[in-house]
Structures are given as structure tokens and as C-alpha cells.
C-alpha positions in Angstrom: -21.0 32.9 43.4 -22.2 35.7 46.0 -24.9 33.8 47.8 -27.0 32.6 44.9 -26.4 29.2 45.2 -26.5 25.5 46.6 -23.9 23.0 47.3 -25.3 20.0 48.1 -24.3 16.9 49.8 -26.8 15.4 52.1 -30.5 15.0 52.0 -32.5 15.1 55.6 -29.0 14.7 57.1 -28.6 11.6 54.7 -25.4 11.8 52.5 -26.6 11.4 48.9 -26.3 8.0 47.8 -23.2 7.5 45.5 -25.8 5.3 43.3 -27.7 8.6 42.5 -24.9 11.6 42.9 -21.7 10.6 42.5 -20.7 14.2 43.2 -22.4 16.5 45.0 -24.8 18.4 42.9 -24.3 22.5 42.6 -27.8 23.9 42.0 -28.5 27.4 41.1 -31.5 29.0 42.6 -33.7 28.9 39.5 -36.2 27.1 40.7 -37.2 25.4 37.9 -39.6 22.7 38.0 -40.3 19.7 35.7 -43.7 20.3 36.0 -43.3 23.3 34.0 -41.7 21.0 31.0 -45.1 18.7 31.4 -47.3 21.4 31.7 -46.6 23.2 28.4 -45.6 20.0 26.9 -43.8 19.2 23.7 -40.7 21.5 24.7 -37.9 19.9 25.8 -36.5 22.0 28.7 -33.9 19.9 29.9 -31.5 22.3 29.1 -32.9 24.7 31.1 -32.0 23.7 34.6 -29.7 25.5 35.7 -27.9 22.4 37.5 -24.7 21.1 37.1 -22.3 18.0 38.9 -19.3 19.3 41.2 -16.0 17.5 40.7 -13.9 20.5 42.7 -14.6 24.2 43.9 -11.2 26.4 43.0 -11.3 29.9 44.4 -9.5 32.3 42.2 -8.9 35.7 41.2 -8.9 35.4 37.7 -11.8 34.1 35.3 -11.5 30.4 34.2 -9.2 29.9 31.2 -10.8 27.0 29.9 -11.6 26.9 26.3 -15.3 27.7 26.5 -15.4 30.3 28.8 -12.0 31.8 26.7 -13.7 30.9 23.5 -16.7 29.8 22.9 -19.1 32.1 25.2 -17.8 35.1 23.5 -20.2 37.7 21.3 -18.4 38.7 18.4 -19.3 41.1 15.9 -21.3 40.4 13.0 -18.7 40.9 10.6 -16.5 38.1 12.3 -17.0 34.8 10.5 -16.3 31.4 11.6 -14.6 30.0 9.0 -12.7 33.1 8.2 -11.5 34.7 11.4 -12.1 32.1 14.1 -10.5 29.0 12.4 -7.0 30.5 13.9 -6.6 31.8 17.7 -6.6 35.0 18.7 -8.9 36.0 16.4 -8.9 39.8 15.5 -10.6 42.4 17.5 -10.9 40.3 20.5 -11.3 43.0 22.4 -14.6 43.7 20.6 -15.9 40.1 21.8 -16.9 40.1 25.7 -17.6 36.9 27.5 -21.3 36.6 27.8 -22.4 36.9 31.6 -25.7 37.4 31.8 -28.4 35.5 29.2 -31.2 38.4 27.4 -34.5 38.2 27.4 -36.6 35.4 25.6 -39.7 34.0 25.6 -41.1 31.1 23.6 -44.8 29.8 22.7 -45.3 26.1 24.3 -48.7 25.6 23.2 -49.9 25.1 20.7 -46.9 23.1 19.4 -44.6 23.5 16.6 -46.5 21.9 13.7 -49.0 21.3 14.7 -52.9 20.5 13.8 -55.7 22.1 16.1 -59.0 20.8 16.0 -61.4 24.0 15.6 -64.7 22.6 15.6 -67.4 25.4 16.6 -64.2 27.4 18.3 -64.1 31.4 18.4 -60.7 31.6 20.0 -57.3 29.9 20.6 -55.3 30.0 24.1 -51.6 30.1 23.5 -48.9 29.5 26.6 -45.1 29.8 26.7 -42.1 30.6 29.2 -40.4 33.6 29.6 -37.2 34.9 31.6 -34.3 37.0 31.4 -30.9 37.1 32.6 -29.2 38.7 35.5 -32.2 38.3 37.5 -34.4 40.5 35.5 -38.0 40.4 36.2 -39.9 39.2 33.3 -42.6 42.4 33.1 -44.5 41.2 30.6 -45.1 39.1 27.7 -47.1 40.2 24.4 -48.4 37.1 22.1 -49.8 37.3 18.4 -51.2 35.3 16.3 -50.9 36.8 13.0 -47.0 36.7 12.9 -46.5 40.0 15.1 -48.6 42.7 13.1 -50.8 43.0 15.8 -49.5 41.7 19.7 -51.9 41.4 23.2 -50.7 41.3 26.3 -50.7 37.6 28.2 -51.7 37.0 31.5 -48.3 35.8 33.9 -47.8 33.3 36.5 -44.6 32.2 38.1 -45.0 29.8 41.0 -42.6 31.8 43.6 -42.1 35.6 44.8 -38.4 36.5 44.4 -37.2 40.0 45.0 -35.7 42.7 42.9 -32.8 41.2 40.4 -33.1 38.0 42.0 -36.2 36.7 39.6 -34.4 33.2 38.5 -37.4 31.4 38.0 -38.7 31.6 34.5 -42.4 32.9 34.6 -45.4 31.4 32.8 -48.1 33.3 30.2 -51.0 32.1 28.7 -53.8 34.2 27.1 -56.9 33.1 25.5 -57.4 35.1 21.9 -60.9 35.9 20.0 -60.0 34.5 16.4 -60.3 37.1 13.5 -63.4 37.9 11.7 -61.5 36.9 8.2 -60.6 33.5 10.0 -63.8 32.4 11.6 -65.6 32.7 8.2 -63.0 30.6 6.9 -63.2 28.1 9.4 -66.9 28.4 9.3 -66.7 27.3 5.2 -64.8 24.7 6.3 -61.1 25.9 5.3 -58.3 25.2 7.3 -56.2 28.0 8.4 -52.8 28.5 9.0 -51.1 30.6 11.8 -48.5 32.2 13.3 -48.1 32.5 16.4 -45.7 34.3 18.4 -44.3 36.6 21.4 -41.9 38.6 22.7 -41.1 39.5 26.6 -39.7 42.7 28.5 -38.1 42.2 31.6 -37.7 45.1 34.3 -35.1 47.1 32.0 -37.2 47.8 29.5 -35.4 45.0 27.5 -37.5 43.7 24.5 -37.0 40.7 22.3 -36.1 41.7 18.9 -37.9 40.8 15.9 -35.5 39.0 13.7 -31.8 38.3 14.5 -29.5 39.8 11.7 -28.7 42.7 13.4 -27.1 41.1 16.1 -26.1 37.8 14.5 -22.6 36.3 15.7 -20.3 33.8 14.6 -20.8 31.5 17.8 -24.3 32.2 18.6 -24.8 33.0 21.4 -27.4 35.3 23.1 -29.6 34.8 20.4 -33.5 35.7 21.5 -35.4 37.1 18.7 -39.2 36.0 18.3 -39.8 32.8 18.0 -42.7 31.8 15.5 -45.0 29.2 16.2 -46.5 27.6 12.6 -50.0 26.1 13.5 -53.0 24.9 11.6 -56.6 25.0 12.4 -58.9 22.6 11.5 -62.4 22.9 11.7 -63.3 19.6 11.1 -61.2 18.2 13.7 -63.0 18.2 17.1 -61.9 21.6 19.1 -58.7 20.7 21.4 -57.4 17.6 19.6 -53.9 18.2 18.4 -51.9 16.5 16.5 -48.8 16.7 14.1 -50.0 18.1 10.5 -47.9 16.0 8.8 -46.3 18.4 6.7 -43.2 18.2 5.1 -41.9 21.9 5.4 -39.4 22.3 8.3 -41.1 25.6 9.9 -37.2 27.3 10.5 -36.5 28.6 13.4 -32.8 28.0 13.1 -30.7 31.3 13.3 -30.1 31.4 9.9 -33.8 31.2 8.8 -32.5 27.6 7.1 -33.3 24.5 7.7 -31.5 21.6 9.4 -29.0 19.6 7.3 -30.4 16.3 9.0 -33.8 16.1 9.7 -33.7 16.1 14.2 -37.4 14.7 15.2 -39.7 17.0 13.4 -39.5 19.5 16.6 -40.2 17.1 18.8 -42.4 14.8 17.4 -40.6 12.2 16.7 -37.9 10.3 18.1 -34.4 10.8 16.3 -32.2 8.1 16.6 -29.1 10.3 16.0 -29.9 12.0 19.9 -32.0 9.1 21.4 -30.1 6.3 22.2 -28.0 5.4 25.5 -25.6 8.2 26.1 -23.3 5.6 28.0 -23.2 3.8 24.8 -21.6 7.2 23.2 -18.5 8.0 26.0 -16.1 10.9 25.0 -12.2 10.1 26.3 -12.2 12.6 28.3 -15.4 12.1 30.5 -13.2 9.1 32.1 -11.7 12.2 34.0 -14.9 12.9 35.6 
């Protein structure tokens, strides 16, 4: 864990009360803050915090052998299938399939949100915002954004709230950049149309690392490391008073799933609405083995 992390047990010299940390919380240095989640809101970041509850610390000199380190964090090649090759253990080619260390880089637009409905009344440009960051303590370089589905791509201003030195950059970093609309959509707008967009970006971190456009390339049975662009679908309305937003209300799932499909179960219509499925009382919903923990 070299001397990139946190153990800890006592607050101001308090030891944490058992009401709030039953075990002593392991924190990475990410220094991720909720205020980023409320800032560029309707993203659920939760997952991102890189935090995680300590039942023991073993030191060894082998890697863990636990099934998702053995099994599941593993980039196989794209001609490896689920169904076909990893439904018996080992699989073929193992050796082919390394355990994923380090994350790539990704970046994803925030704002405007998925779906949604922009009020455009007497507007001439749109701001977009969205996270970046890479793995292995990569510096996030920069971040290009489009609006016009990556034809054309501008480079967004970058903020991240603490300096960290070279290969040490945890945090993830903040863009935003304010865009002139086209010529072709202010006249529509201007007639009154709505018009639709797509909005997107891709980062490059201190390697030269780039996000890639689509996934096929490097698609994998368990899917992981998965970072091509992610597409914002938006609509503009001019009638709407500039800044409102709202949910358009459409019926089309805008995919962003890895397959380019769309969800079996509907899940919340990308966050706007609660599904019942993932939002009631996780104590309600114990797994056996959890009683271990």
C-alpha cells in the first residue's frame, strides 16, 4: 500500500464511535469530495470514493486469491465469451488475461444531464461540466468536449480543488467550458424548433492516454476498464426559459451501456427517477455472508 493511504481509528484523539464505524475506515488519498457529486448534480458518484471498511490487515507476499481479484478483475480478450469460455474455471488463455491494477482514463459530462430538456430562450451558447481522472496517478492534462457528437471537439477549462505532485494526482479534476451554439442551430432555435444534441468528451492524462471513441475494440467478457466516450443526449428548447432543465420525457433509453443496448429493466431513467429495484433499505436485503463482517 506504499504510503498512499489512511487507516483510521480515532478522530481529534477520539476513537470513532462504534455507532458510526464499526471498523476502522481505510481511506485512500483521493480526495474526493461530496461536493463534487452536488455540484455537477444528477450523477451518482457514490461509487467513486475510493473508501472502504477494515475488518483485518494481512501482510503477504502473494496477491489475494479471493475470487474477484482471481476472477473477476481480469481483462480478457475480446474473443473470450462469458457464456462460452468463462462458465468453467480456468478458462483458456489465462495468461492473456492480467488482473487490472491501474483504472484508464475517463471522463464524463455532468451537466447538462442525461435526458434532459434545456430551456434556450434568447441563448447563444451552452456550458457543459463533467469529471475527469485516470489511473495510476496520472494527471488528467486535459479534457476536449463537443457538442455535435465528437465531429468537432474544444478544449475545457480544468479545476481540481488540490495540488498533488507527479503520479500522485488521485483526485479527479473538474472541466467546464461555455460553447457558442452553431449558426445552423441558433436559426433553428430562433424559428422556434427544438434541437437535439450530443454532447460529449474525452480526457488525456500525462501519458498521452486518450479515451477512445467507441468500445469494440477493446470490449471484454467482464468489463472492466471500459472508458470510451460517453454521449450526453440533450434537447434545447427555445421556448423554455434559458437554464430551466428538466427531464424531456422521452421514451428512448439514450444507451450508454457497453453493448450500445438498452437495459432489460428500466433502472430510473438515468437518474431521474427513483427505482424501487435499488432504492429501498439495504438492511432489508442481507446477503448470508455479510453476517461475517
Amino acid at each position: 500500500m506504499e504510503n498512499r493511504c489512511l487507516a483510521i481509528t480515532a478522530i481529534r484523539s477520539e476513537p470513532l464511535l462504534l455507532v458510526m464505524l464499526a471498523l476502522a475506515r481505510y481511506v485512500l488519498d483521493t480526495f474526493i469530495l461530496y461536493l463534487i457529486c452536488r455540484f455537477f448534480a444528477h450523477v451518482p458518484f457514490g461509487s467513486r470514493f475510493k473508501c472502504k471498511w477494515l475488518h483485518k490487515v494481512i501482510l503477504s507476499d502473494k496477491e489475494s486469491q479471493k475470487s474477484w481479484q482471481q476472477k473477476s478483475y481480469r481483462g480478457f480478450a475480446p474473443d473470450i465469451t462469458f457464456e462460452g469460455d468463462l462458465a468453467d474455471w480456468p478458462p483458456p488463455r489465462l495468461d492473456q488475461a492480467p488482473i487490472v491494477q491501474e483504472m484508464p482514463v475517463q471522463s464524463l459530462v455532468c451537466n447538462p444531464p442525461q435526458n434532459s430538456l434545456l430551456g434556450m430562450k434568447g441563448a447563444t451558447d451552452i456550458t457543459v461540466k463533467g469529471v475527469a481522472w485516470s489511473g495510476g496517478g496520472r494527471k488528467v492534462e486535459r479534457v476536449d468536449v463537443s457538442i455535435d457528437g465528437g465531429k468537432t471537439w474544444t478544449a475545457a477549462e480544468l479545476y481540481k480543488p488540490v495540488e498533488q505532485r507527479r503520479n500522485h494526482h488521485w483526485a479527479w479534476t473538474q472541466f467546464s467550458k461555455t460553447l457558442p451554439l452553431p449558426e445552423d442551430v441558433r436559426k433553428r432555435l430562433e424559428k422556434g424548433e427544438q434541437v437535439s444534441l450530443d454532447i460529449t468528451s474525452k480526457a488525456m492524462n500525462s501519458d498521452f492516454n486518450v479515451q477512445p471513441e467507441r468500445m469494440e475494440p477493446y470490449w471484454n467478457a467482464r468489463g472492466v476498464c471500459i472508458n470510451h466516450w460517453y454521449h450526453v443526449r440533450t434537447q434545447l428548447d427555445p421556448n423554455r426559459e434559458k437554464e430551466t432543465v428538466k427531464h424531456d420525457n422521452s421514451e428512448i433509453e439514450f444507451a450508454n451501456t457497453p453493448t450500445g443496448g438498452k437495459f432489460e429493466q428500466p433502472w430510473g431513467q438515468h437518474g431521474w427517477t427513483t427505482d424501487p429495484k435499488h432504492q429501498s433499505d439495504p438492511r432489508a436485503h442481507v446477503e448470508p455472508e455479510a453476517e461475517h463482517y
